[in-house]
Legacy VTK file of the C-alpha trace (Angstrom):
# vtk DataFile Version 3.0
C-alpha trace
ASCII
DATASET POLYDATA
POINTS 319 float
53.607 61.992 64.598
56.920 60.622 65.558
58.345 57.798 64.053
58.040 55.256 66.929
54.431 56.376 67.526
54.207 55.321 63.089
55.864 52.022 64.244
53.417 51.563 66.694
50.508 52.282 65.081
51.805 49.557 62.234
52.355 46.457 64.601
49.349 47.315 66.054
47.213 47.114 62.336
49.625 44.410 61.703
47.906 42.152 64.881
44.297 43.232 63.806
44.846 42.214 60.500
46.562 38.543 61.215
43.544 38.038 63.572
41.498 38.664 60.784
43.877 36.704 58.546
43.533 33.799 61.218
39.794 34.037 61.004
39.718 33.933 57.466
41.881 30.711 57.213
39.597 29.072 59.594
36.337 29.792 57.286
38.511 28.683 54.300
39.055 25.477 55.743
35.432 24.931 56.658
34.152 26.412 53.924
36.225 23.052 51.993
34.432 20.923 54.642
31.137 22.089 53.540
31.611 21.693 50.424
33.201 18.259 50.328
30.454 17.280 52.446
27.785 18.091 50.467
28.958 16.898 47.736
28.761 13.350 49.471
25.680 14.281 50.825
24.465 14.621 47.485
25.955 11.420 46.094
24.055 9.501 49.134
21.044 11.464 47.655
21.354 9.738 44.289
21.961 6.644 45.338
19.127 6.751 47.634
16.913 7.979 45.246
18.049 4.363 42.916
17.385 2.307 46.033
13.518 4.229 46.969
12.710 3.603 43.271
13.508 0.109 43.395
12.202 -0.829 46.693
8.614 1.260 45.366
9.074 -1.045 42.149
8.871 -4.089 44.307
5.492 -3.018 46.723
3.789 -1.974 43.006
4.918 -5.559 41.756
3.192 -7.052 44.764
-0.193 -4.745 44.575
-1.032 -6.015 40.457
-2.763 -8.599 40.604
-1.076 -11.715 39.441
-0.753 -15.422 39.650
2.298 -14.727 41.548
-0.290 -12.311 43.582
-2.634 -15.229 44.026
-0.130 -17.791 45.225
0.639 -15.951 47.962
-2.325 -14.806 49.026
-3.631 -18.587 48.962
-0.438 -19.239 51.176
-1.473 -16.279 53.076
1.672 -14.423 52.950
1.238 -11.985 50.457
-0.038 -9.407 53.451
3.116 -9.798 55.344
5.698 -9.859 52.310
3.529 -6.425 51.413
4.368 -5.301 54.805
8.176 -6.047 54.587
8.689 -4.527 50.891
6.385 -1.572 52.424
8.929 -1.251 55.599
12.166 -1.332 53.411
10.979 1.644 51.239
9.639 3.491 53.999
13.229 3.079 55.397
14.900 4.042 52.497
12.564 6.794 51.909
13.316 8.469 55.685
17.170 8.120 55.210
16.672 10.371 52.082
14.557 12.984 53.522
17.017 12.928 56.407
19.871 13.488 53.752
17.704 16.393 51.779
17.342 17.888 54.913
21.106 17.846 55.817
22.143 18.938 52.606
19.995 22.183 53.607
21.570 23.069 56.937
24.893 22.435 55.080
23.951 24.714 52.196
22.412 27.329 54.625
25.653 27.404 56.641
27.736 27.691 53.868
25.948 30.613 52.562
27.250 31.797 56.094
30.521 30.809 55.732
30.768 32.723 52.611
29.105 35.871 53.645
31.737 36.072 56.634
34.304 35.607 54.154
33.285 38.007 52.309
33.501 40.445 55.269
37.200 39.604 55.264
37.944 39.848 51.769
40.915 41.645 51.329
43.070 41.204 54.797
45.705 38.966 53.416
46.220 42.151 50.550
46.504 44.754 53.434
48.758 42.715 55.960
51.518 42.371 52.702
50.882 46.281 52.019
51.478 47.209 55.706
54.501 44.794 56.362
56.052 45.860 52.911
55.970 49.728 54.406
57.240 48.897 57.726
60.212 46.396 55.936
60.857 49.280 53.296
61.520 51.521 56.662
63.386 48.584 58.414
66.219 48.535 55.529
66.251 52.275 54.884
68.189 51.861 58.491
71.279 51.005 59.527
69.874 49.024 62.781
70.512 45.324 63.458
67.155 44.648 61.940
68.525 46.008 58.575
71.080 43.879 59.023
69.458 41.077 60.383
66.838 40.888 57.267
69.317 41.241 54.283
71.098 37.736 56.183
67.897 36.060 56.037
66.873 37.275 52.367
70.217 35.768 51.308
69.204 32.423 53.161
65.774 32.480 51.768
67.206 32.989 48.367
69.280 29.558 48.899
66.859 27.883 50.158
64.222 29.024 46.886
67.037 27.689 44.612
67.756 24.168 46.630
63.720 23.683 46.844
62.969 24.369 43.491
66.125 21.699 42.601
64.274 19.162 45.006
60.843 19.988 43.367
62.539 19.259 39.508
64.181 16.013 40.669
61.322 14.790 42.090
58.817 15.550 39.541
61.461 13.872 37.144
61.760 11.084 39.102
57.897 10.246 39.134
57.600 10.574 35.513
60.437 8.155 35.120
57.934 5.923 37.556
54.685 6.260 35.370
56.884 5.556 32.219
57.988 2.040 34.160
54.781 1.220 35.476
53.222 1.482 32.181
56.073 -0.899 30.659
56.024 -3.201 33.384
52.042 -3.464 32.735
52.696 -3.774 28.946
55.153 -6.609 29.884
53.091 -8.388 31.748
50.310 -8.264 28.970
52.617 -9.428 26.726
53.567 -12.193 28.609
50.158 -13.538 29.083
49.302 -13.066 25.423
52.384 -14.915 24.340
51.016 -18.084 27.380
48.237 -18.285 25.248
49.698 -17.510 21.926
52.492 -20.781 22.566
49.314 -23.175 23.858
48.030 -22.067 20.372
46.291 -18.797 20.203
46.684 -18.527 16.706
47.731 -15.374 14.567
45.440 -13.018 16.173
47.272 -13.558 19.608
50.488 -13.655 18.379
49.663 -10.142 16.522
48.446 -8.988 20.260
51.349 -10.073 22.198
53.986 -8.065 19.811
51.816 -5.023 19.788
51.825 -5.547 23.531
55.968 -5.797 23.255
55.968 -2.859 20.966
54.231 -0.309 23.220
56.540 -1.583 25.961
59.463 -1.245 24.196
57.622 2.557 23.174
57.390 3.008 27.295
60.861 1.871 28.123
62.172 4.352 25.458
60.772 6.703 27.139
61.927 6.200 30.568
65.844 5.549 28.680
65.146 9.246 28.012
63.950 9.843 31.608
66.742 8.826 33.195
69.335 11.368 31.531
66.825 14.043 32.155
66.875 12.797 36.092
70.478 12.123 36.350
71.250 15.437 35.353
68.724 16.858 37.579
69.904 15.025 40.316
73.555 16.641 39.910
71.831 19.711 40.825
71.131 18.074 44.525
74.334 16.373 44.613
72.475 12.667 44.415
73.885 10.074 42.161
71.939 6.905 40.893
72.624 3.471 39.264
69.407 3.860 37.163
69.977 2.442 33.979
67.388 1.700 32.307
68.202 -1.239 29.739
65.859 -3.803 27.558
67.307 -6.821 25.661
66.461 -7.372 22.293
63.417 -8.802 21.828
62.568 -10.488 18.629
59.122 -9.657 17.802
59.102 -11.038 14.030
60.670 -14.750 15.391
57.246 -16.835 15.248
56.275 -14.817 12.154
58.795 -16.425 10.691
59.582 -19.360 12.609
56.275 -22.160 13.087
57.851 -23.619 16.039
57.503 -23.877 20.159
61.012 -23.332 20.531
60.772 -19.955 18.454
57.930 -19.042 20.561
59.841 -20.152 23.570
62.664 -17.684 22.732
60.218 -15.290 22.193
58.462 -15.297 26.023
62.000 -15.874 27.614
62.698 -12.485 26.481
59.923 -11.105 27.730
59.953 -12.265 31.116
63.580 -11.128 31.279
62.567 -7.462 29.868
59.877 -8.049 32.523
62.272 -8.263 35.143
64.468 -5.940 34.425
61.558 -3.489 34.401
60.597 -4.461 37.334
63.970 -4.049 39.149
64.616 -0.530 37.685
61.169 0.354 38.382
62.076 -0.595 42.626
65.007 1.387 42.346
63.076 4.461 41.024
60.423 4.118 43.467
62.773 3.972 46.402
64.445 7.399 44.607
61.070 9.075 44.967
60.727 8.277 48.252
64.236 10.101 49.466
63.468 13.090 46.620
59.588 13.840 48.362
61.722 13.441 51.657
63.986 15.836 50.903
61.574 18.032 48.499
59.785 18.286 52.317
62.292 19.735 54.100
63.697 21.851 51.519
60.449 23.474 51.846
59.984 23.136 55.556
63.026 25.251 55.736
61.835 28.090 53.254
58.846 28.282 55.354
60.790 28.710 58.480
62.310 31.050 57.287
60.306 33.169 55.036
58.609 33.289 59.073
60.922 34.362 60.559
61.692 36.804 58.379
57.755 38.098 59.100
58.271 37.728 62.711
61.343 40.124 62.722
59.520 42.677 60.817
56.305 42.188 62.805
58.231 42.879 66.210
60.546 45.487 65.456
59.280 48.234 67.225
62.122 51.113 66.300
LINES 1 320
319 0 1 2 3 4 5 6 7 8 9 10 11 12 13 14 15 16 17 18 19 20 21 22 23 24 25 26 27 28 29 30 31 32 33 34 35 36 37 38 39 40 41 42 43 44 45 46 47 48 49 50 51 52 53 54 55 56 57 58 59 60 61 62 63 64 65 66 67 68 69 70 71 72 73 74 75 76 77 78 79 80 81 82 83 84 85 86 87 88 89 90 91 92 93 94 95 96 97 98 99 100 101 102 103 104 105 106 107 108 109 110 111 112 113 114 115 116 117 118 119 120 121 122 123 124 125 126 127 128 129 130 131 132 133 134 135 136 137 138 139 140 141 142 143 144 145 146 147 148 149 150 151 152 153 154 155 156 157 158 159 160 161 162 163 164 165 166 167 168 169 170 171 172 173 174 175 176 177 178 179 180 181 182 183 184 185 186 187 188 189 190 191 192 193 194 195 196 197 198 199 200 201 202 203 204 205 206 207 208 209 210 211 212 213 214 215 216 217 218 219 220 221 222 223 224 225 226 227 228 229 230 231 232 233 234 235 236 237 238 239 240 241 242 243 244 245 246 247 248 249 250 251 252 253 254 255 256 257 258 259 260 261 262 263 264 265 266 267 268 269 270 271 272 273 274 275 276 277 278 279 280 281 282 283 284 285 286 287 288 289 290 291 292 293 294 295 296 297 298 299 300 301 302 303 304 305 306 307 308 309 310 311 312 313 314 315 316 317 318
């Protein structure tokens, strides 16, 4: 067989198999459908199930006999109360059998689903098999297509390196916001413990409030430690930041030792200016996260576009 007809024969396979490969990304997706919605489908089921019971409760309360029972039968309204209560679990008691009998179509179809993925099971494996033979003939060449994929491995390989630079930063970056968010929330504890503590809580508050000021000093350690990890990730992508995260001293022995307002006074000022402080760094390194995911999205927008067009020049060279 010549080596065109080979060629041939490979983009051909190559189309059967990403129609496959199409098909099989479709079922996937529905296949998460089905799932997802059964699973609400079954929640609905439970809390139908709650609501039937408790309606059923209600017509059994009104069938005993009672002096409840008797008053309204002598006002002559037990009968139609009955009647309602009886409606409202009937009611209930359709919606569920209408949900039981949607959860079987859903289960039947994704039976389906799974059997036709089954069918497919293994296309994705034979596409990369087939397209690694036809690039392993591409660059045993000297044709512009050799030529043409070495350039775009070297651009994929830069644009790997600058998305897996975006991916650190960012993922730096939002553990630097969890550590904030967590000291801003101590803080804020804190600050309500020590309201109470100064309108005279007693020891017990005051014993809250520092533990509440400890574990957000414990947080903002943390994110001190944070920032130097970011900062030095963000060299990587060429970003600089005025993150610095810094928390006054804050005197958490002063009323312990002090039986005073103004100690106590001291005290809170501190923490509301920790507070804020928090609060401003914590902006800044939400607004960070915001360019980083930006930027984390197009680094890998572009290695996507690529890494395609690297398949599409393989797929379409036809010798």
């Amino acid at each position: 067989m010549k080596m065109n007809e080979t060629i041939a024969d490979w983009n051909k396979k190559l189309e059967e198999i990403r129609e496959k490969m199409s098909s099989q990304w479709q079922l996937e997706r529905r296949h998460r459908q089905l799932q997802s919605q059964i699973n609400a489908e079954m929640k609905l089921i439970t809390e139908l199930e709650v609501k039937f019971d408790q309606e059923q409760e209600d017509v059994d309360k009104l069938l005993k006999l009672s002096w409840t029972n008797l008053f309204h039968t002598l006002l002559r309204n037990k009968e139609e109360q009955l009647e309602t209560e009886r409606q409202e679990a009937l009611a209930v008691l359709l919606k569920l059998q209408q949900a039981k009998l949607e959860v079987e179509t859903l289960k039947a179809e994704l039976i389906e689903n799974g059997n036709q993925l089954g069918e497919l099971h293994g296309a994705e494996e034979a596409y990369a098999r087939l397209m690694q033979q036809k690039e392993q003939w591409i660059l045993s060449g000297d044709s512009e297509a050799a030529h043409g994929l070495e350039e775009l491995d070297g651009q994929l390989a830069e644009a790997q390196q600058q998305r897996k630079e975006w991916y650190e930063a960012a993922a730096a970056c939002r553990q630097l916001v969890l550590s904030l968010e967590d000291a801003v929330n101590k803080l804020d504890s804190a600050a309500n413990w020590g309201t109470y503590d100064m309108l005279g809580g007693g020891l017990i508050s005051t014993s809250i409030k520092h533990s509440k000021i400890d574990d957000a000093k414990n947080s903002i350690n943390t994110a001190r430690h944070l920032v130097k990890r970011l900062k030095e990730e963000l060299k990587d992508v060429n970003l600089q930041s005025d993150l610095a995260v810094e928390i006054g001293g804050m005197a958490t022995f002063a009323d312990y030792f002090f039986d005073g307002l103004i100690a106590d006074w001291i005290v809170q000022g501190k923490i509301k200016e920790s507070q804020s402080q928090a609060e401003n760094q914590l902006h800044k390194a939400r607004m960070l996260l915001k360019t980083l995911d930006k930027e984390l999205a197009q680094a890998e927008g572009t290695h996507a576009s690529l890494k395609e067009e690297r398949d599409r020049l393989i797929r379409q060279f036809a010798g």
